[in-house]
C-alpha positions as CSV (number, residue, x, y, z in Angstrom):
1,X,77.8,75.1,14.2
2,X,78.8,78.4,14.3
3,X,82.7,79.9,14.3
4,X,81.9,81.2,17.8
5,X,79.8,80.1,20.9
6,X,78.7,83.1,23.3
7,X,79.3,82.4,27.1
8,X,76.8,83.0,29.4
9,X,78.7,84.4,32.1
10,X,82.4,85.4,32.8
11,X,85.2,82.4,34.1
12,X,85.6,85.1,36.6
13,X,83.2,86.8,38.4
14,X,79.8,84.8,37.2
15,X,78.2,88.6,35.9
16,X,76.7,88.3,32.3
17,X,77.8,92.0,30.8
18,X,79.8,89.8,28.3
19,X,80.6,92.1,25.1
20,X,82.8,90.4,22.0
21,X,87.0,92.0,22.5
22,X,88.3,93.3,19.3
23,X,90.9,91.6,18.3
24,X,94.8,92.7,18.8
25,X,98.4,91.4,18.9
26,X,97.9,91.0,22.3
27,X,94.4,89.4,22.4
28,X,93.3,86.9,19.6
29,X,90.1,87.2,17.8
30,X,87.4,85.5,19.3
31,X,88.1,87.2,22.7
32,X,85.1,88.3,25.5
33,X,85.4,91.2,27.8
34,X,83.4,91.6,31.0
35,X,82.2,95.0,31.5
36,X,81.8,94.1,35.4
37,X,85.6,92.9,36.5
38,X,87.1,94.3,33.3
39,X,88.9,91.8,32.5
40,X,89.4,90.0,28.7
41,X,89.4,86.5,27.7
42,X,89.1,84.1,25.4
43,X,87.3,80.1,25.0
44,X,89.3,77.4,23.3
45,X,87.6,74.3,22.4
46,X,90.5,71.5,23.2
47,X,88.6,68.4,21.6
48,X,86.5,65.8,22.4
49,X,86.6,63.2,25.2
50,X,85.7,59.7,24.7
51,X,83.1,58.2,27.1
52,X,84.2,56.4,30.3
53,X,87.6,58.7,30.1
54,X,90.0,56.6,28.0
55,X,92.2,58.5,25.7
């Protein structure tokens, strides 16, 4: 598995002009910008679920 997984479209507006963010104090590495709404972001895998939903 690779350190990063690309999205295929922006949490935001659903456009695909995804480019990788450089990273900053203010913005983590591993950060995408959309190049329609402008807007930065960054994906954070939180874990995995067991099946059926129990914790």
């Amino acid at each position: 598995m690779s350190d990063r997984a690309q999205p295929f479209h922006c949490p935001y507006c659903g456009e695909g002009d995804l480019w990788p963010h450089e990273a900053s104090d203010a913005a983590p590495q591993g950060g995408w910008e959309c190049r329609s709404c402008l807007r930065a972001f960054s994906l954070k895998m939180l874990g995995l679920l067991r099946p059926g939903g129990d914790r």
